[in-house]
N, C-alpha and C positions, 0 to 999 in steps of 0.2 A: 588247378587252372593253368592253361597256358598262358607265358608271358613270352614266348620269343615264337617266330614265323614258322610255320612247320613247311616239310614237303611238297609241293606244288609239283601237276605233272607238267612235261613241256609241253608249248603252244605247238602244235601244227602247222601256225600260218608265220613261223617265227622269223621268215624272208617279208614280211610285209616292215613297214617305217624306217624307207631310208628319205631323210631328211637331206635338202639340196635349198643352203641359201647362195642367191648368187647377186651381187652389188648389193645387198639388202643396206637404208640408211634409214635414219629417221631425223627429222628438227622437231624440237620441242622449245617453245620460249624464246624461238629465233636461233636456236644455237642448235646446230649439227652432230644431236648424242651418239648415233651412231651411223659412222663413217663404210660404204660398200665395203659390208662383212659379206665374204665369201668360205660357206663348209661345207663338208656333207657327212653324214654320220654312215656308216654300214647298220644295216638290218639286225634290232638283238643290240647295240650297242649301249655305254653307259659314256656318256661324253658330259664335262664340265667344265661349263664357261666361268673361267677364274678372273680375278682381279678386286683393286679395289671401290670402295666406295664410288660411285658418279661416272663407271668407267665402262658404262652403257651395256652391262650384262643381262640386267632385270630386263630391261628395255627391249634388248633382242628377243627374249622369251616370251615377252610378251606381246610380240610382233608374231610367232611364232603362233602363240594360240590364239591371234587374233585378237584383242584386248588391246591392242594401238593397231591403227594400222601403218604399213612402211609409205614412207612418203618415194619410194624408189626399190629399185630391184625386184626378184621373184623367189618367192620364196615358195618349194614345192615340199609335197609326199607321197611318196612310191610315183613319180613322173607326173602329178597332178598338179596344174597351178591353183593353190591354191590361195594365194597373196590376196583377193577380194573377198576371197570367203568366210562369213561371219562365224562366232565360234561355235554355236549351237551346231553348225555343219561340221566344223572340223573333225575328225574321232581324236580323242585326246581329254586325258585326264591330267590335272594339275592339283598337284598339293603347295598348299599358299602360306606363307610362313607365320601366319595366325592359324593356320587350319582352316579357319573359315566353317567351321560346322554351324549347322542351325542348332543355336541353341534348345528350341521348343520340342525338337524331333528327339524321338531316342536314336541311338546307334546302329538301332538297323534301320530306323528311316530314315536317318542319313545317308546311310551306307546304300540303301533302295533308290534313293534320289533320280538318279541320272539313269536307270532303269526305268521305273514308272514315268519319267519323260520320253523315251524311248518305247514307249507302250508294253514293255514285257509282260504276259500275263503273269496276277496275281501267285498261282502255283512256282511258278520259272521264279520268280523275284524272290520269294522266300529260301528257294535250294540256292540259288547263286549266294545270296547276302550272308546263309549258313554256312557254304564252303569258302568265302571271302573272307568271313571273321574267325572261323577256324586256322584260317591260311595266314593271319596276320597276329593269332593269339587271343583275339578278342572273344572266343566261344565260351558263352555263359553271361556276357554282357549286351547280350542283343538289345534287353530292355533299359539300360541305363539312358541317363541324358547328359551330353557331354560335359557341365557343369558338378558329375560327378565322378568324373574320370579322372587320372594325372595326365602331365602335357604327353608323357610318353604314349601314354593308351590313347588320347586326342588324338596325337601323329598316326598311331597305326589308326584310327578310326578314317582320319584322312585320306590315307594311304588305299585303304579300303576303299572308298568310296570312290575315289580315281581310279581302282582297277580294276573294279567288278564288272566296267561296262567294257572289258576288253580295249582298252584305246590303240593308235596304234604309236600314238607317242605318248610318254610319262611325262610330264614337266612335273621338276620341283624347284621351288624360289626361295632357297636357305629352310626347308624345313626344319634343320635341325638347331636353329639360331636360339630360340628362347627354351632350351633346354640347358642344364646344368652340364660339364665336363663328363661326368664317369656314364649319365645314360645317354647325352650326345653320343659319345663314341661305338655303346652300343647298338643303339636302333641305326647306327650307319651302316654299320658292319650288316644287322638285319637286314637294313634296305638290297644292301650290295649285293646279299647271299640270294634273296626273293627275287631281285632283279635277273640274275642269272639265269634262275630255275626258270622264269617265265618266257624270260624273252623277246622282252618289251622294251622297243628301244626310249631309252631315258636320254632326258637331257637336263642336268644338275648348274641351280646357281647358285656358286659360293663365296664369300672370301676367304674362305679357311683353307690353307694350304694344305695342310694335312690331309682333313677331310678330301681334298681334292688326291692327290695322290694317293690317298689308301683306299676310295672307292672307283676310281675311272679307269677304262678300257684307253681314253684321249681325253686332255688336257686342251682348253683354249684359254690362253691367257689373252684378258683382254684389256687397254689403258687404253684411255682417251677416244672414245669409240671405234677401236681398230682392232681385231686381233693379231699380237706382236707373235705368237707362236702357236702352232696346233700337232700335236705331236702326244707319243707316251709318254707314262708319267716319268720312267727309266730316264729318258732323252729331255725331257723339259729339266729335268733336276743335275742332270750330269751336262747336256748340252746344250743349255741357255742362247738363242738363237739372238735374242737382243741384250742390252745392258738392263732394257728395266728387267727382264725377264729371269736374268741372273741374280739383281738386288730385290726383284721382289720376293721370289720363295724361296724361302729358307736362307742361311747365313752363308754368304760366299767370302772369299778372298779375291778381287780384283787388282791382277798383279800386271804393272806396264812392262813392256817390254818392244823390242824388235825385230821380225823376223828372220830367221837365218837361214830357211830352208828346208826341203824335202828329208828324215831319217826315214831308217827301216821301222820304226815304232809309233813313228807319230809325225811332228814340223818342230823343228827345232827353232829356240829364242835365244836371245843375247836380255839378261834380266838383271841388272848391276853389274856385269863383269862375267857374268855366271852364265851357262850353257844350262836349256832346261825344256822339256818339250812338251805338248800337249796336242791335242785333235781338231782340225779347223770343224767349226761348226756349218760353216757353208764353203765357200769358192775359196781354198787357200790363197794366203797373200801371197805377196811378190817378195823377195827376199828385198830386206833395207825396211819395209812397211811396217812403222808404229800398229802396235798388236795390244788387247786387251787379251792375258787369260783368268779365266774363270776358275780357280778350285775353292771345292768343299772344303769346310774342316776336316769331316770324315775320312777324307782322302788323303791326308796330308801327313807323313810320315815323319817321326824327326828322330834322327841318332847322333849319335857322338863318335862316332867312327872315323869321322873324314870326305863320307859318300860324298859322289858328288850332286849337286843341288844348290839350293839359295841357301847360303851361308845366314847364322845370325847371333842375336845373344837372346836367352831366354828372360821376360822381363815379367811376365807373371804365370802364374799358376795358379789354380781353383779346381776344387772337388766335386762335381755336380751329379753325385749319386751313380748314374748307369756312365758317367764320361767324366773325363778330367780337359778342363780346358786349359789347354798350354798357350803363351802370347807370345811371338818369338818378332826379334823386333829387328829387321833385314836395312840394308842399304836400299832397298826395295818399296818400304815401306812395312808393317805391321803383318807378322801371318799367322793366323789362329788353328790351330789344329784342336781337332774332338780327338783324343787316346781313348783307348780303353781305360775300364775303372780299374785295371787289374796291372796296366804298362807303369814301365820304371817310371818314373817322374825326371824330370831332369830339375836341377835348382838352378832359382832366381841367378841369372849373372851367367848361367853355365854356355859355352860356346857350342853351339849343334848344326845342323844342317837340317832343311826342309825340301820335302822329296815326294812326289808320285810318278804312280804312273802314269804315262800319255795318254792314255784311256781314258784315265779317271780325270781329265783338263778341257777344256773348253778353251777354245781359244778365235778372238775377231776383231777384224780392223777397228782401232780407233777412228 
């Protein structure tokens, strides 16, 4: 029996769902969750709206498939407004982070569901629901009832059932949340591969970074009902547009500094005493202007040579399997570097320098 998504041919109409919100807001409880979000997706695309908790992501999506509506803005697909339109009209399938299956039905009358609402005859709804459950693993499990399933087979039964009726948007709202580590990461990677093949433009809520970066085409990071960036996952991880955006994914080094000007390689800073450059993320400053940069651990080189870079003393070290984390401790402040599990180690006390490339730096007005 299959367990992962097989081959899918591609959609034809795979230029249909480009999504266009434009001032979109909403108040709930008096308070304004979310503040005129402005995006638009390309046709085919996998875009997720990232952030934490309360930070009006859910809220947009659900604004999206109609299930709130926006107290403001227009929210369109393929040039339609469709901002009044209730959801039974929208085309769009959503997988909901319970799944949401009818318990009483089995898997293919789940999976039928939003077919026989859509009147499809009896014959047509049989072959679709065959080629859906084949398409997503589930062939052989037609007559199960989701109470006899695992959460993974639930998800793709999900999945299923959102796709079969062609939508022209995907929503999913954390489907992969109440799944354990090692099959979460699978069924993403499934989704990511199925999403590809089909064509369907998806829109993912999550707060798991990772998951955000190892399945999206675009990233929206969203706090406090605003999106602070929208951009690749490449550029959202390397080129942090705000401060939360750089403290919230993933581990950064946020190092002060001040301007010093235009190089051939990047803008150069004055960082303790120290000359060291990085890449403005938006309008370079003015030379003299208090600077935030942004580097990764990842990024962050350390030798004993001399190089030039942020001077320091090495004040701890830690073995973490696939990376050694080094803690180097600067006139600057603290600066953590990921090594390889395979690099010299330097010892506690030892004097080194901290160095990348201006590529690999983020850099923006305090």
């Amino acid at each position: 029996m299959s367990t992962s998504v097989t081959e899918a041919p591609a959609r034809s109409d795979v230029r249909r769902g480009r999504l266009r919100l434009d001032g979109v807001r909403k108040v709930l409880g008096g308070k304004e969750v979310v503040s005129s979000v402005d995006l638009e997706t390309e046709p085919g695309e996998f875009l997720t709206l990232l952030g934490p908790s309360g930070c009006g992501k859910t809220t947009t999506l659900n604004m999206v498939a109609g299930h709130l509506t926006a107290d403001g803005g227009v929210i369109e697909v393929d040039g339609r407004d469709i901002t009044a339109v209730p959801p039974h009209r929208r085309s769009m399938g959503m997988v909901f982070q319970s799944y949401a299956l009818f318990p009483h039905m089995t898997v293919a009358e789940n999976v039928a569901f939003g077919l026989r609402m859509r009147k499809v005859p009896a014959a047509d709804r049989r072959r679709q629901v065959a080629e859906m459950l084949e398409l997503v693993g589930l062939d052989g499990m037609a007559d199960r009832h989701p109470g006899r399933l695992s959460g993974g087979q639930q998800q793709r039964a999900a999945l299923a059932r959102a796709l079969v009726v062609q939508p022209d948007l995907l929503l999913l709202d954390e489907p992969f949340s109440n799944l354990d580590a090692q099959l979460r990461v699978r069924l993403r990677e499934e989704v990511a591969a199925l999403q590809r093949r089909i064509g369907t433009t998806t829109i993912l809520v999550t707060h798991d970074q990772e998951e955000a970066l190892a399945v999206s085409d675009r990233i929206a990071v969203m706090a406090d009902g605003v999106i602070h960036q929208l951009d690749r996952p490449r550029e959202i991880y390397l080129r942090p547009g705000t401060d939360f955006v750089a403290r919230f994914i993933g581990e950064v080094n946020a190092i002060e500094g001040t301007a010093a000007g235009p190089v051939a390689d990047g803008y150069a800073c004055t960082v303790a005493g120290e000359t060291v450059a990085a890449t403005p993320a938006g309008d370079p400053p003015a030379a003299g202007e208090a600077v935030r940069l942004y580097v990764r651990p990842e990024v962050v080189r350390i030798s004993t040579d001399g190089a030039q870079g942020l001077r320091g003393t090495v004040r701890e070290t830690r073995f973490l399997g696939s990376r050694i984390r080094c803690v180097v401790a600067t006139p600057a402040g603290e600066v953590t570097a990921a090594l390889p599990f395979d690099a010299r180690v330097p010892a506690v006390g030892e004097e080194v320098t901290c160095a990348w490339r201006p590529s690999d730096a983020s850099l923006a007005a305090r």
